[in-house]
N, CA, C and O of each residue as an XYZ file, in Angstrom:
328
protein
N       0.844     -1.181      0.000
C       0.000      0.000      0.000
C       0.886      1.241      0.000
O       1.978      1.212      0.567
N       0.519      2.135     -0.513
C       1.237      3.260     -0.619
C       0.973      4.052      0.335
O      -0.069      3.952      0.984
N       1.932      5.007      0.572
C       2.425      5.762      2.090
C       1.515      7.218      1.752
O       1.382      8.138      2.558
N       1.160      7.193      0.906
C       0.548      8.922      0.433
C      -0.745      8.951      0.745
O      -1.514      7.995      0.642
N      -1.109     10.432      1.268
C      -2.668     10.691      2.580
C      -3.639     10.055      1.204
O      -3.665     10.464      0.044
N      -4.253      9.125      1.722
C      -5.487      8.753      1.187
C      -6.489      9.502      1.728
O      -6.536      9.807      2.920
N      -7.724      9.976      0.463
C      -9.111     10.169      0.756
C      -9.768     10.155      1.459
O      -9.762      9.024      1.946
N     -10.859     11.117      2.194
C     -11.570     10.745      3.380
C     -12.953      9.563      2.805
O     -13.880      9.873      2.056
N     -12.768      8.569      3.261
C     -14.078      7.538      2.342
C     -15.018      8.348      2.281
O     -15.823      8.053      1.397
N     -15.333      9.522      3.021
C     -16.678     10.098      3.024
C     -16.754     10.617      1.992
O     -17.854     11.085      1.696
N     -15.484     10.764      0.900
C     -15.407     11.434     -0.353
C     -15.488     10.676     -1.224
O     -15.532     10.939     -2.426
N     -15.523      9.458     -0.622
C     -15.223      8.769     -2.303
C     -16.354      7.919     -2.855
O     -17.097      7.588     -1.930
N     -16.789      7.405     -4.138
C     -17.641      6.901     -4.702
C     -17.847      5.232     -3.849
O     -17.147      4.791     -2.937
N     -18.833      4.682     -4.405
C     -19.161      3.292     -3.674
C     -17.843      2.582     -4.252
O     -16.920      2.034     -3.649
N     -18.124      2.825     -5.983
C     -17.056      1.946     -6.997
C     -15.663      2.681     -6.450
O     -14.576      2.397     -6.951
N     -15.754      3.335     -5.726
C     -13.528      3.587     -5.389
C     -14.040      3.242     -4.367
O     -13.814      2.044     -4.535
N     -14.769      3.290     -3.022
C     -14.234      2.776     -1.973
C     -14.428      1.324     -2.474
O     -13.374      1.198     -3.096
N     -14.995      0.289     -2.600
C     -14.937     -1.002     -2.997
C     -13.571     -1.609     -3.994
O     -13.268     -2.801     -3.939
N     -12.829     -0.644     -4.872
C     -11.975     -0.657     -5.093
C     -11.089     -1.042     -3.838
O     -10.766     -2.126     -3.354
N     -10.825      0.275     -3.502
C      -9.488      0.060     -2.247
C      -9.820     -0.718     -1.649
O      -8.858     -1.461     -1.449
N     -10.890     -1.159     -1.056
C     -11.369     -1.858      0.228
C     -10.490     -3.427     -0.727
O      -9.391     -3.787     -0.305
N     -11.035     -4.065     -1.759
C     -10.190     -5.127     -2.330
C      -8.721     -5.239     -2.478
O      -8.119     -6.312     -2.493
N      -8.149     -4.005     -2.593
C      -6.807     -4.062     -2.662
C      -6.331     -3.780     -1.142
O      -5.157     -3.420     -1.232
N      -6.655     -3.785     -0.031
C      -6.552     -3.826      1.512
C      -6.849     -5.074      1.721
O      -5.902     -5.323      2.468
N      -7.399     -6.020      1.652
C      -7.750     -7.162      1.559
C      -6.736     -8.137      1.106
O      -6.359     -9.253      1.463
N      -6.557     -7.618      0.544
C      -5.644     -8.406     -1.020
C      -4.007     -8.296     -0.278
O      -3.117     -9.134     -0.429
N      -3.930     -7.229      0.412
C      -2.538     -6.921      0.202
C      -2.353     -7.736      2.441
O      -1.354     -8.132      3.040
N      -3.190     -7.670      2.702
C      -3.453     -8.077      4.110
C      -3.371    -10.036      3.683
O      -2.984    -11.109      4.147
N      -3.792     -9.654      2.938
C      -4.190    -11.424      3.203
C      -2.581    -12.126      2.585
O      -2.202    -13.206      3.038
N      -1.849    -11.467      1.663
C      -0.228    -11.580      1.707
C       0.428    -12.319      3.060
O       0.979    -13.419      3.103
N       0.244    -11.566      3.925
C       0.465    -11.808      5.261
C       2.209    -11.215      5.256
O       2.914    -11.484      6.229
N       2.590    -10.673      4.466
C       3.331     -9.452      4.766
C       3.989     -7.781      5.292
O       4.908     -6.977      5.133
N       2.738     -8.043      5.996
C       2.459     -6.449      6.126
C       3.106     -6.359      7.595
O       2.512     -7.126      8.352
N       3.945     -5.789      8.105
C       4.343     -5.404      9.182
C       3.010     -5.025     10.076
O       1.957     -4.586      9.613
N       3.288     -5.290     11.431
C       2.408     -5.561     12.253
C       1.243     -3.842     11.995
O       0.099     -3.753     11.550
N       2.234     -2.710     12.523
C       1.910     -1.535     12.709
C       0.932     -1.118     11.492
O      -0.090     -0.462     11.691
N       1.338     -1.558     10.216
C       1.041     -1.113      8.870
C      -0.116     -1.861      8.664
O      -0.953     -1.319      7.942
N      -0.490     -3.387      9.277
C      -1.795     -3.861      9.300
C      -2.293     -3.585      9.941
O      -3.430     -4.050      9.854
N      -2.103     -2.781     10.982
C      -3.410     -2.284     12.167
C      -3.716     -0.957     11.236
O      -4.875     -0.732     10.888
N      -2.694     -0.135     10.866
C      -3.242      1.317     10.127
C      -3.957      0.748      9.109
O      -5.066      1.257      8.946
N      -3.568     -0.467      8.116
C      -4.685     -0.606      6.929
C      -5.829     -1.565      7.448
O      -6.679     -2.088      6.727
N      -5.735     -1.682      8.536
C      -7.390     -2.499      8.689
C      -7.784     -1.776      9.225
O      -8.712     -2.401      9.738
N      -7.900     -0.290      9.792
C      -8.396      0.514     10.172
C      -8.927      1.061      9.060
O     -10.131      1.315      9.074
N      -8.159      1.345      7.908
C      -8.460      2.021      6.673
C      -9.416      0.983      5.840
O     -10.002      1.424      4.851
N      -9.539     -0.013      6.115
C     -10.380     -0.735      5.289
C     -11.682     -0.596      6.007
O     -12.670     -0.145      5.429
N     -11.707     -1.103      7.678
C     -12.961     -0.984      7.924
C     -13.767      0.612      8.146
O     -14.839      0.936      8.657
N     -12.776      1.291      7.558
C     -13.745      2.848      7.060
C     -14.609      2.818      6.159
O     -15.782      3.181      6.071
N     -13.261      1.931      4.938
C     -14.153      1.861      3.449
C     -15.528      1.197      3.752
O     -16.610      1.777      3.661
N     -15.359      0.032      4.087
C     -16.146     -0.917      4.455
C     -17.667     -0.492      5.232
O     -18.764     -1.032      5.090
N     -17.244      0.776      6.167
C     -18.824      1.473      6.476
C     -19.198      1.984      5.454
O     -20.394      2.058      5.170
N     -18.114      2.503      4.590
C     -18.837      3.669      3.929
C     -19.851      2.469      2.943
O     -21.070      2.333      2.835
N     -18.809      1.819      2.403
C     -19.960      1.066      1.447
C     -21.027      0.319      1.737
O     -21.873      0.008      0.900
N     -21.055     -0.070      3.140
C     -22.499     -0.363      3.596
C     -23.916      0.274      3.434
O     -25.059     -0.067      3.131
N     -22.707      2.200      4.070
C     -23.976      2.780      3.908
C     -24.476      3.474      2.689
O     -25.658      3.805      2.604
N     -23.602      3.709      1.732
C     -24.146      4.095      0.494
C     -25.084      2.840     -0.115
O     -26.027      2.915     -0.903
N     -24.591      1.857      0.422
C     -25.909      0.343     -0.076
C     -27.149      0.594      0.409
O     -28.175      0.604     -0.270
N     -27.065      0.809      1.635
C     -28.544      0.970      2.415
C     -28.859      2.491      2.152
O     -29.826      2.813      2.843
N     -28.461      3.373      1.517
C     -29.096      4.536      0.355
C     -29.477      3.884     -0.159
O     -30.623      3.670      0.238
N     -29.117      3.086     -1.245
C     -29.335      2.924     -2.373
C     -30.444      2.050     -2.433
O     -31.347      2.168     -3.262
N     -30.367      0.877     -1.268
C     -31.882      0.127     -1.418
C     -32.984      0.570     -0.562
O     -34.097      0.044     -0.561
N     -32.556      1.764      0.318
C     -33.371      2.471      0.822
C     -34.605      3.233     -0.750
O     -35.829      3.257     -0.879
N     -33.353      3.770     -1.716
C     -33.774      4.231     -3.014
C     -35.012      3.526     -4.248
O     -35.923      3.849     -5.010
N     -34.263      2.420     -3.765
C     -35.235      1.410     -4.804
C     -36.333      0.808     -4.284
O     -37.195      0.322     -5.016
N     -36.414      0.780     -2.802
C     -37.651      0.401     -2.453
C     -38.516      1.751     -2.185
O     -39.193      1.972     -1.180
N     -38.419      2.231     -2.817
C     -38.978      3.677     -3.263
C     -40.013      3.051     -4.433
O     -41.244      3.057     -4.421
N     -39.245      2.597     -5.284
C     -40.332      2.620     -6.639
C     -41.346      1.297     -6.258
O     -41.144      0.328     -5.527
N     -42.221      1.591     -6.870
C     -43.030      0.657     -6.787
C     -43.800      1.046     -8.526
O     -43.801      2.085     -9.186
N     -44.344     -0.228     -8.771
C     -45.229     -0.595     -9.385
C     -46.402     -0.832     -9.526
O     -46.917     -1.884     -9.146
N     -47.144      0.292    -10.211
C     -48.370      0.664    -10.386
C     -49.719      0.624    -11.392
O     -49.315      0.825    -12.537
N     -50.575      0.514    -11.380
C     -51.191      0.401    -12.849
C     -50.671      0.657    -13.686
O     -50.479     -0.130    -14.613
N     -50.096      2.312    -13.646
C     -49.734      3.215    -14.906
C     -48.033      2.811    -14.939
O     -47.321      3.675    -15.451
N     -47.295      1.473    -14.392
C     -46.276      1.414    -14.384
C     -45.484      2.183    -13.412
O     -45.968      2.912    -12.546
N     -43.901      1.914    -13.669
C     -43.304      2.417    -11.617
C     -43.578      3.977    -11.443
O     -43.568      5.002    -12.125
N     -43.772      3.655    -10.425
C     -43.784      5.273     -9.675
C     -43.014      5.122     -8.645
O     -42.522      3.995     -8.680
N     -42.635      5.785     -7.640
C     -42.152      6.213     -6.404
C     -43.179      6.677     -5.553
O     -44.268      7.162     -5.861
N     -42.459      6.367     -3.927
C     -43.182      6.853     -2.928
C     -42.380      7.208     -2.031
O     -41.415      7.771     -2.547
N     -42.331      7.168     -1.244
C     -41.619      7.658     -0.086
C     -41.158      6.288      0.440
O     -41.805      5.264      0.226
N     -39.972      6.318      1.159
C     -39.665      4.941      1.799
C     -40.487      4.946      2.985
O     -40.958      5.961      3.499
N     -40.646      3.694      3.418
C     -41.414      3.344      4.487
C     -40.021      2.547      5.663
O     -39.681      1.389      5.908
N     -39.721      3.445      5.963
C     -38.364      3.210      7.506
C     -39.338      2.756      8.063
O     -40.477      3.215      8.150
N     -38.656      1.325      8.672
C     -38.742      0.908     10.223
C     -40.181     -0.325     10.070
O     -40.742     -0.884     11.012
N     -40.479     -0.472      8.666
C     -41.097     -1.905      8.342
C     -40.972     -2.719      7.874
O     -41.818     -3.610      7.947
């Protein structure tokens, strides 16, 4: 992994954090990583790793929005907490 300030995940797209989050993974599971440098990148992964949770649960928060109607899909409002 490279030594240069990475991105705040809160900035970055689903498709780049899921990116990095694989190459943290990838480079962890080596089992080369000096002790210190795997605690800083599994810290950095399980950032990515919220973030892309929660842009998921946007997103199917989003789609269970549409629904299907006589006149074909429409939208409604999500219904949280059923």
């Amino acid at each position: 992994m490279s030594q240069t300030v990475a991105a705040d995940p809160a900035t970055l797209s689903f498709e780049e954090s899921l990116a990095e989050l694989e190459k943290i993974v990838a480079h962890l599971e080596r089992g080369d990583v000096p002790l210190a440098d795997s605690i800083r990148i599994y810290k950095r992964g399980a950032a990515l790793k919220a973030r892309c949770e929660g842009q998921l649960k946007d997103a199917q928060l989003e789609v269970d929005q549409i629904v299907m109607g006589p006149d074909g899909p429409r939208t409604e409002p999500a219904k949280i907490g059923q």
